[in-house]
Structure formats: C-alpha cells, structure tokens
C-alpha positions as CSV (number, residue, x, y, z in Angstrom):
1,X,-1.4,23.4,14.4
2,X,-4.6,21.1,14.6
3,X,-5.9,19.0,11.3
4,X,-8.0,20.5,9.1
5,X,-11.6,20.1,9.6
6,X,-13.2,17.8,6.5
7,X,-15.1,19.3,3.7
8,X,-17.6,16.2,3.8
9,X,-19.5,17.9,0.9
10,X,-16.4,18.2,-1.7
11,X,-15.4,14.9,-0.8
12,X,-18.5,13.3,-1.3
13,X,-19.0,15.4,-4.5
14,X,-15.8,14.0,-6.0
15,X,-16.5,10.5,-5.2
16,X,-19.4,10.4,-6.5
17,X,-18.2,11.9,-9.6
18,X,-15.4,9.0,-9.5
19,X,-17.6,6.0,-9.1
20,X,-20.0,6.5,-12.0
21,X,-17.2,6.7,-14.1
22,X,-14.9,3.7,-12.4
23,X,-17.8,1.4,-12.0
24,X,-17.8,1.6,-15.9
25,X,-14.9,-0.5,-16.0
26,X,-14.5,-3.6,-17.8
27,X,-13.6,-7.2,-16.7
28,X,-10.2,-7.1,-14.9
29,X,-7.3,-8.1,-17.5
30,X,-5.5,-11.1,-16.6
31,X,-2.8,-11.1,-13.9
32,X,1.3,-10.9,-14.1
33,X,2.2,-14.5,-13.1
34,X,5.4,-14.6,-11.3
35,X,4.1,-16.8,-8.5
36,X,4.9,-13.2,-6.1
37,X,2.3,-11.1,-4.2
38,X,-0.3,-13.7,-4.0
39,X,-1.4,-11.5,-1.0
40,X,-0.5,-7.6,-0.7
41,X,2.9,-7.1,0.5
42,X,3.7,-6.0,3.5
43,X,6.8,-4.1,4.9
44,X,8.0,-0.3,5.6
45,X,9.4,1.9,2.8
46,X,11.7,5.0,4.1
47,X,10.2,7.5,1.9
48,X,6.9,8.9,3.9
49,X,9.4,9.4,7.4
50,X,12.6,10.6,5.7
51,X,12.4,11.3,1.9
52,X,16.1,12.1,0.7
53,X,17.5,12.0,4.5
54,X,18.5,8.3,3.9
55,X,22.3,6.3,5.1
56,X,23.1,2.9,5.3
57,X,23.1,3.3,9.5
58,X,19.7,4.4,9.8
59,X,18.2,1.9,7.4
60,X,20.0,-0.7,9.7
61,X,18.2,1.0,12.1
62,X,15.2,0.3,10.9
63,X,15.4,-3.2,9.9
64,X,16.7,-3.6,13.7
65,X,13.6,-2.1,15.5
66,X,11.1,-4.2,12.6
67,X,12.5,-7.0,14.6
68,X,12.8,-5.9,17.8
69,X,9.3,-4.4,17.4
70,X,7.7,-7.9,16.4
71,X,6.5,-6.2,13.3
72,X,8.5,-8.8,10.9
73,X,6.6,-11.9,12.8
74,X,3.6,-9.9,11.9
75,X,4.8,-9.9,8.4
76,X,6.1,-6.5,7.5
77,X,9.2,-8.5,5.8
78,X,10.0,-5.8,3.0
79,X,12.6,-3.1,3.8
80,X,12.0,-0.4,0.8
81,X,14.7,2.0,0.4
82,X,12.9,4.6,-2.0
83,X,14.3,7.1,-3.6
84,X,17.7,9.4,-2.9
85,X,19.8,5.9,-2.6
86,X,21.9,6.9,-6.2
87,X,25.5,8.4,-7.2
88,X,24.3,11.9,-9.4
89,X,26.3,9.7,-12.3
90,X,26.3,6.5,-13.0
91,X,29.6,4.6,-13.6
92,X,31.5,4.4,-16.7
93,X,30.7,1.5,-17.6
94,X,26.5,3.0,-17.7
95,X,26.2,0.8,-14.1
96,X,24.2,2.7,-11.4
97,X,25.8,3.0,-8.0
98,X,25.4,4.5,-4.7
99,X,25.6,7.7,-3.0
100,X,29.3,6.6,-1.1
101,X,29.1,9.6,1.7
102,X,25.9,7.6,2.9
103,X,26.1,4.5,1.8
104,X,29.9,3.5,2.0
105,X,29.6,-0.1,2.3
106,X,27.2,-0.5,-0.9
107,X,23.7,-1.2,-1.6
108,X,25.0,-5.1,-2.0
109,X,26.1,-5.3,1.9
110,X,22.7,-3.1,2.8
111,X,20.8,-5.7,0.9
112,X,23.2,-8.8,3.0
113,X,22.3,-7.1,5.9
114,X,18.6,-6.7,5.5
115,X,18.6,-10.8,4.7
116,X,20.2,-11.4,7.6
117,X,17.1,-10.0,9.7
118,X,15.0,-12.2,7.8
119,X,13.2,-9.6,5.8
120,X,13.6,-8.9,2.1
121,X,15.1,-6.0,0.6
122,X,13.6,-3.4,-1.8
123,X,15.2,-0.7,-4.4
124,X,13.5,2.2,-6.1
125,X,14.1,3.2,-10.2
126,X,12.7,5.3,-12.8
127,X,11.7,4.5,-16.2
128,X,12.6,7.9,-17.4
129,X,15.8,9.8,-17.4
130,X,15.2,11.3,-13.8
131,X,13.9,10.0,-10.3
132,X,11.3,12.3,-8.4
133,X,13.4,13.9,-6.4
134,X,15.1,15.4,-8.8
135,X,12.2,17.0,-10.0
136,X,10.8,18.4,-6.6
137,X,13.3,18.1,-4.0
138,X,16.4,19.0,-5.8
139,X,18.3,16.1,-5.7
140,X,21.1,16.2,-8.3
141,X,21.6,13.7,-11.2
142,X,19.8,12.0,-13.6
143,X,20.2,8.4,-13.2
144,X,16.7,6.9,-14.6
145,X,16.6,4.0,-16.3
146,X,16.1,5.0,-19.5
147,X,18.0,3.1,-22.2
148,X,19.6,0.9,-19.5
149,X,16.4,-1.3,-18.4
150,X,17.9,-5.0,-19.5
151,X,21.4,-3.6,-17.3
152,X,19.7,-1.7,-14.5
153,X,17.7,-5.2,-13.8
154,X,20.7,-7.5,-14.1
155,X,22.6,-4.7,-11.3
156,X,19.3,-4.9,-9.0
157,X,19.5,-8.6,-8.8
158,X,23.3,-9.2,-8.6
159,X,22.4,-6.9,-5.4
160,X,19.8,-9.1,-3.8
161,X,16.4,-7.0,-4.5
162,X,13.2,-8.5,-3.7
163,X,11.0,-5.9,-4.6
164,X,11.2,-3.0,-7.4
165,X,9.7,0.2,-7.0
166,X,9.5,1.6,-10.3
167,X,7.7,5.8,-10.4
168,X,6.9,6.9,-13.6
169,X,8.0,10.8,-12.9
170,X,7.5,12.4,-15.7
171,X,8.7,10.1,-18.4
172,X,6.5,11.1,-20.8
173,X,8.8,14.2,-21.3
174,X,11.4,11.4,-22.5
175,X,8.9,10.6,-25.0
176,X,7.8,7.4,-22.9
177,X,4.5,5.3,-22.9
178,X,3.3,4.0,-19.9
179,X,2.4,0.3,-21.2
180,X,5.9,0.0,-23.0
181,X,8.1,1.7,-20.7
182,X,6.7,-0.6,-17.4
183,X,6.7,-3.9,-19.8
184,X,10.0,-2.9,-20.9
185,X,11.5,-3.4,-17.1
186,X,8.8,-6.3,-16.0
187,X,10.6,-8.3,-19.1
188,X,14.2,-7.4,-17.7
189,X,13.4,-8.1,-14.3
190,X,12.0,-11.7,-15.6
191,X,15.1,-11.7,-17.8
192,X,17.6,-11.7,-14.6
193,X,15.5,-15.0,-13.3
194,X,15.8,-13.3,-9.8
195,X,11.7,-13.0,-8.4
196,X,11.2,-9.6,-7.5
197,X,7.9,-8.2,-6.8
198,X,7.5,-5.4,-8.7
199,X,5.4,-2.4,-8.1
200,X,4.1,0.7,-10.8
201,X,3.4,3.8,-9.9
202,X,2.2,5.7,-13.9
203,X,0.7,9.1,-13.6
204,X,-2.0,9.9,-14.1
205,X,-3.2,6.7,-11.5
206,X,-6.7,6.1,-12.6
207,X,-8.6,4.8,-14.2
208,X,-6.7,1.5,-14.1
209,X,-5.5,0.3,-17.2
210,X,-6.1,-3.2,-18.6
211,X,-2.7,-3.1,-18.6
212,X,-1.5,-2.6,-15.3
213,X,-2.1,-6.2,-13.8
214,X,-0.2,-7.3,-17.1
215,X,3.1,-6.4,-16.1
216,X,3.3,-5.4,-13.0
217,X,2.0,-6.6,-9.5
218,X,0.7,-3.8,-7.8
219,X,0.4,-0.6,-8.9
220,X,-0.7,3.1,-7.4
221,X,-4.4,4.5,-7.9
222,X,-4.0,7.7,-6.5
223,X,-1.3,10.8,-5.9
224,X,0.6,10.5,-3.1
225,X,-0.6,10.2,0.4
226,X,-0.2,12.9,3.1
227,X,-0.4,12.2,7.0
228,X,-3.5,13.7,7.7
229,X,-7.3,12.5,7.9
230,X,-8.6,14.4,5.0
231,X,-6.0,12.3,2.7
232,X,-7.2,9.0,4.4
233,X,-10.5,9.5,3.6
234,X,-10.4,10.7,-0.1
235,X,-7.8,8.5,-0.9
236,X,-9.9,5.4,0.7
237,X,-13.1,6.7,-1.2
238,X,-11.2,7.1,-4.4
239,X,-10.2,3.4,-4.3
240,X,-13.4,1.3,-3.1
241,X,-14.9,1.6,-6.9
242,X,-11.8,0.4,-8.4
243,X,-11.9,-2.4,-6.1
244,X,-13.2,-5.4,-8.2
245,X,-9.4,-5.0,-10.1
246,X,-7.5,-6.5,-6.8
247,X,-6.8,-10.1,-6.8
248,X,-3.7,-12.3,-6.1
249,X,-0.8,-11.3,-7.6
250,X,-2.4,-8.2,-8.7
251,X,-3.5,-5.3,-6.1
252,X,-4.8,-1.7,-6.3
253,X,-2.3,0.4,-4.4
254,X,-3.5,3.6,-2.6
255,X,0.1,4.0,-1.1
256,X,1.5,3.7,2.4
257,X,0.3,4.4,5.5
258,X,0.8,6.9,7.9
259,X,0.3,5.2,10.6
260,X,2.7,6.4,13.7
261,X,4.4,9.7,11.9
262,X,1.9,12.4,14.1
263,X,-0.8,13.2,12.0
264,X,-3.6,11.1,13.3
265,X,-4.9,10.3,15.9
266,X,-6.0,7.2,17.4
267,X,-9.4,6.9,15.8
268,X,-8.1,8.0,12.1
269,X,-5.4,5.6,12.5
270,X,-7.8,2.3,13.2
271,X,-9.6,4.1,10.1
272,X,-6.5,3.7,8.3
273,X,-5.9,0.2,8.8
274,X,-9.7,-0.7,8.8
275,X,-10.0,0.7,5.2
276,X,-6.6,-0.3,3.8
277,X,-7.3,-4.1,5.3
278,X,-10.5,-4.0,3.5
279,X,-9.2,-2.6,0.5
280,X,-6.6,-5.6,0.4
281,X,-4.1,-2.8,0.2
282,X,-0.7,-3.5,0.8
283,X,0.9,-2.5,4.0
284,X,4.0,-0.6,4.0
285,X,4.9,1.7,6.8
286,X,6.3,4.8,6.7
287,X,7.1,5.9,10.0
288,X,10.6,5.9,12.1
289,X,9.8,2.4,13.1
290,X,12.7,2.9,16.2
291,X,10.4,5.7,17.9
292,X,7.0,3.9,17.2
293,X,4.4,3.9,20.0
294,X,3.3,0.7,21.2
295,X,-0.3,2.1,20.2
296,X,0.4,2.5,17.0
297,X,2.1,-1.2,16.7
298,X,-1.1,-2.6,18.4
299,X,-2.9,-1.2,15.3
300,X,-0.9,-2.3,12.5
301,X,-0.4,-5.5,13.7
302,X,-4.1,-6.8,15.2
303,X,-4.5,-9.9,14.2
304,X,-7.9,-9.7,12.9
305,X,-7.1,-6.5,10.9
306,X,-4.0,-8.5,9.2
307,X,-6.2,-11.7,9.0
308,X,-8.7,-9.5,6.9
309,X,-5.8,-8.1,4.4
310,X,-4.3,-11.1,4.0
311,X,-7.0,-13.2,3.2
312,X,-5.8,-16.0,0.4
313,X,-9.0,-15.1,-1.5
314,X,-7.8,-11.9,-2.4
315,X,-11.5,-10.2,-2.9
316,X,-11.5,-6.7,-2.0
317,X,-14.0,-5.3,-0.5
318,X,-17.6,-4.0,-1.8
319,X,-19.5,-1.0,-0.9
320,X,-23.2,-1.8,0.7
321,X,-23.9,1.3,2.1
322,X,-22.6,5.1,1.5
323,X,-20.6,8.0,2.7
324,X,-20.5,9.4,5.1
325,X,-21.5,6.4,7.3
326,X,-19.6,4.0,4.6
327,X,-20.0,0.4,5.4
328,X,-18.1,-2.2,3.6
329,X,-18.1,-6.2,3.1
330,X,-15.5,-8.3,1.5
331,X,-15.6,-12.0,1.2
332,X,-13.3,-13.9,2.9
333,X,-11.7,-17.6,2.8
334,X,-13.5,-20.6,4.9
335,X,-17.1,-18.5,4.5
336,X,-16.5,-15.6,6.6
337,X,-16.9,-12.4,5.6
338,X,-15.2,-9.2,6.9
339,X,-17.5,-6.2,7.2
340,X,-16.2,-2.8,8.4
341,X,-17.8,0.6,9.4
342,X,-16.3,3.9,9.2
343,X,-17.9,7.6,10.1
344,X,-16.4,10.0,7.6
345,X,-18.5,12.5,10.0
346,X,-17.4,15.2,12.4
347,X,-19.5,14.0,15.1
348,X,-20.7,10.2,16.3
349,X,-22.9,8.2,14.7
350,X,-25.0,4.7,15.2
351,X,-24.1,2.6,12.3
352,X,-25.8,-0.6,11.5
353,X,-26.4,-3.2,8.7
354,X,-28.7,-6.3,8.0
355,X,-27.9,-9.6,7.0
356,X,-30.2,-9.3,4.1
357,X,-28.3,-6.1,3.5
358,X,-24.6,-8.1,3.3
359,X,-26.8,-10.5,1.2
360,X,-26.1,-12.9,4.0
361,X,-28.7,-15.8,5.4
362,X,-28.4,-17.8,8.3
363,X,-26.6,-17.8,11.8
364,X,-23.5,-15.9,12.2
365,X,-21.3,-14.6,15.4
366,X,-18.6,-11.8,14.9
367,X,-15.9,-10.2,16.4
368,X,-14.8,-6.6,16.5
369,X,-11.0,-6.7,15.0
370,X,-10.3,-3.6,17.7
371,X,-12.3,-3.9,20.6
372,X,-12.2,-7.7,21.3
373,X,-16.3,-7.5,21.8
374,X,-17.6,-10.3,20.2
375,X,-21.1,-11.6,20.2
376,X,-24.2,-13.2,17.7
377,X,-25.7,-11.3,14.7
378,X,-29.3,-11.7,14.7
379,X,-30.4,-9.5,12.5
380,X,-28.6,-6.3,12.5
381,X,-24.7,-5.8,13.2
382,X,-24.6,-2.3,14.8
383,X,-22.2,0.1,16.7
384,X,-22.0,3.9,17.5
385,X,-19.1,5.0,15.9
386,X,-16.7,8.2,16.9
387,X,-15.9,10.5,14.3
388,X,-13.1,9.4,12.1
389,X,-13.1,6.0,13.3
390,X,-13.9,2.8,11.8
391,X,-15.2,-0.5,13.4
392,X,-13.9,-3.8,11.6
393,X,-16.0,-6.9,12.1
394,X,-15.5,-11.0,10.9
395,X,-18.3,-12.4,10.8
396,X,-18.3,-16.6,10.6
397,X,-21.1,-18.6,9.9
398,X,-22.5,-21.2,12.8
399,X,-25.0,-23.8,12.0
C-alpha cells in the first residue's frame, strides 16, 4: 500500500493554531542538574520495531549489530528495552522481576551484557499501577510503580540502568499528578546515587510544563510517532515553537525515529534526521538494527547531521521562514550556525534565504550535511529541494 498523500492544508492549519498559543510560553524553568544529558541522548529503544515481541537473545542481538554497524562509535550508546520486559506479578517481597520464558538469565546479566559492548543500558516503568501495554496491547499484569517508587529505583540500579523511561499511561485513573508522581521517582532515582538519565513521557504532552525540566531530563511533546511522512511532518511542526525549552540537560522529545523500519523513503528519511538534528532531539532508533540498510546508517550517522544535534550549546533551532518551504537556523558552538531547508510540498521547490534573513553579517562558506557540496554564501543560500526532503547546511564564518 503506498503512503498517504499529505493534507498540507490541515497540517498547516493546526500548526498555526499551535504556535500562537506555544509561543505564549514563559521563560524556560530551571534545569534538573544531575550532570547527565548535557547533549540529547542517543541510542536505539526496542519499542517502535518490536513492541511486546522482546527476549533476552534478540536484544543481544541488537546490541551486537550497534557495534558491528559502527553506530555506537557514532554515539548511539543507549540500549532501551521499553516496555513488555515484566513478570504479570511482582515478587513477594513487592520486587519487580522479569518475564523468565524470555528473559531467563535476568534483566541484571542483560544489563552486564549490554556494558560489555560499551553502551549503556536502559529500562522502562510506570508511575501508575499499569504499563501501556497493558492498556492497549493486552499484556497481562499490573506491575506499575505505584507505591513502590523509593524500591522500584533501588531494583533499577542494583541492575545497572543508565537510563529510565518512565510513561505516564493513564495514571491519573490512580488518582496521580503529573508534577508529584514524576518528582516522586526523579527523588528515588537521586536517592539510589546511581546517575541515570531519566526521561518523562505525561499525557497530555504540551504545552510544556514549567515543571518538566525540573525533574526530569527529557521529556515527550507529542503522541506517539508512526513510520510514515505525514507523522514526521506534524510531529516536527508541532515541536519547532516549543523549541526555546531545549537546553543541556533538559530537551524537548518528539520521540524516536523511524528511520530504517519501511515507511520512508530516502528523501523523508534525511527529513527526519535534518529536522530532529535541528530540533536538538534526541536520537533513539527504532528499527531491527541487524537488518538495517547501509543507506539508512549513512543517514543517521553523517557526521554533519550528528555534529548539528550534538552541538554543546544546546540551542534548538528557530523558525525564519514558514511551511510549507520551512527553513530553520540554530546557533551553534565556535560561531557557526546550522541552517536547514525542508519542502513539506508534494512537488519540488527552490528554497533560499539571505544573510540578513538568518540575521547574519559578513563572509561565510557552508557545507551541505548530505550532499558533500560545499561552497561561499554571498548573499543568498539556495537549493531546489524534492518533495519531502530537507537540505541541512553549516555555515562558518571566514574573515
């Protein structure tokens, strides 16, 4: 079945509806500081590929072919194992513990095996009394963390976890709050003395609360993400006004990508990593990393594309011009600035922008992150881009 052509209209419609209201925002709050995330992690997290069809051999797996692949020297060092990892019950002493059909050996000697790939191992949890797929995909138990935070967080670490997905799903029909229920597990997880980067997903995602960067370092802005272009785009325009809340430590999360699981092509997927890279997103993959095409690894790991989302400075970027021929600029360390274009359009189109328009004076040279064409900026940085696709541009100053 081909992808679904793009309503441009509805999705322009509802961003624009979205950005007079996010731009509203105040000031950023002040940042969780656990010295972690000082730039948007980076990994692969087995949900988006597999969902509840998770063992212990086919995580190996996976941490394996991030090796093999290069993509850990690239610096996708966090293994995620999302949800479906529990026992229905928890023990009797109120410990969680794993599903022993497919995970015999433990989550401990998953975890031991992860480290010894050199990558970092992650674990998901609920602050509620169930996960989400026990809500929608039938998975049985109710294992949430619910009255067990301060334990649940002392089990994680004895277990080696690096990084703590924690998805609110549903717990407001526990009678939870969102700003207690998350604090309540950020001070258990600070409790253990074990750094773990932990990562919120509350519902509904936006706006972004003051709160969010308070106790948590990275957290969701939008629904989940599905692997076709139509959720790229309004998932990418959703997140560009909320923007101005990323900054070390703290990121806007507009989930994983999709990169290499089928549903894009090879224009969307530059898109994808043009928009998340300028977003300061993090990257976590969500493909069968064993079966991944060597395309697809060329795009998630070009260097100029990582160099842009990894960027110490941590600045997001800004919108300078607007759907459907969106172009972006973010600020970048040493001077240079990263500018990207992307046609939201169904057919080509001849982007361009000034220096005066980036606000930008002087002499500057650039290079294009996907095509390797580099050359001067006079005036004008232009480029006729194909439909879906994005062109991604450092610019450095020259005197």
């Amino acid at each position: 079945m081909g992808l679904p052509r793009i309503p441009q209209g509805a999705v322009a419609a509802a961003t624009g509806l979205l950005t007079l209201g996010l731009l509203l925002q105040p000031v950023p709050a002040q940042a969780l500081e656990n010295g972690l995330a000082r730039t948007p992690p980076m990994g692969w997290n087995t949900w988006n590929a597999f969902r509840c069809d998770i063992d212990q051999w086919k995580i190996k797996g996976m941490a394996d072919a991030i090796v093999e692949t290069g993509l850990r020297d690239a610096g996708y060092v966090y293994l995620n194992v999302d949800d479906c990892w529990q026992a229905p019950q928890r023990k009797p002493n109120g410990e969680l513990t794993w599903d022993k059909e497919r995970f015999p050996d433990g989550i401990l000697a998953l975890a031991r095996y992860v480290h010894s790939k050199g990558l970092k191992f992650g674990l998901y949890a609920t602050p509620g009394s169930r996960g989400c797929a026990n809500i929608w995909d039938d998975y049985p138990g109710k294992t949430g963390s619910i009255g067990h935070e301060y334990q649940d967080a002392r089990t994680f670490a004895r277990w080696g976890v690096d990084y703590l997905k924690y998805d609110w799903c549903k717990a407001d029909e526990d009678g939870l709050t969102g700003e207690s229920a998350f604090g309540l597990m950020r001070d258990a997880i600070q409790a253990t003395g074990r750094p773990m980067v932990y990562s919120i997903h509350h519902e509904p995602e936006l706006p972004v609360r003051d709160w969010y960067p308070k106790v948590s370092n990275l957290w969701r802005t939008t629904g989940d993400i599905n692997d076709h272009w139509f959720s790229i785009a309004r998932i990418s325009l959703m997140t560009i006004p909320i923007a101005h809340h990323s900054r070390p430590g703290a990121w806007n999360d507009p989930d994983m990508l999709e990169i290499g699981n089928g549903g894009l092509n090879y224009a969307e997927s530059v898109s994808h990593m043009t928009l998340w890279s300028m977003l300061a997103a993090p990257l976590l993959l969500g493909n069968d990393i064993r079966t991944m095409k060597d395309q697809d690894i060329a795009i998630v790991t070009n260097r100029l594309a990582l160099r842009v989302d990894q960027d110490r400075l941590g600045k997001a970027a800004h919108r300078v011009k607007h759907f459907p021929h969106l172009v972006l600029a973010r600020p970048l360390t040493n001077g240079e600035w990263a500018v990207s274009f992307t046609n939201y359009g169904s057919i080509p189109a001849r982007i361009s922008v000034t220096l005066e328009e980036l606000g930008l004076t002087g002499n500057w040279v650039f290079e294009e992150a996907f095509s390797g064409r580099k050359g001067a900026v006079k005036n004008e940085l232009a480029s006729t881009v194909v439909r879906h696709s994005s062109n991604l541009y450092v610019l450095r100053p020259v005197s």
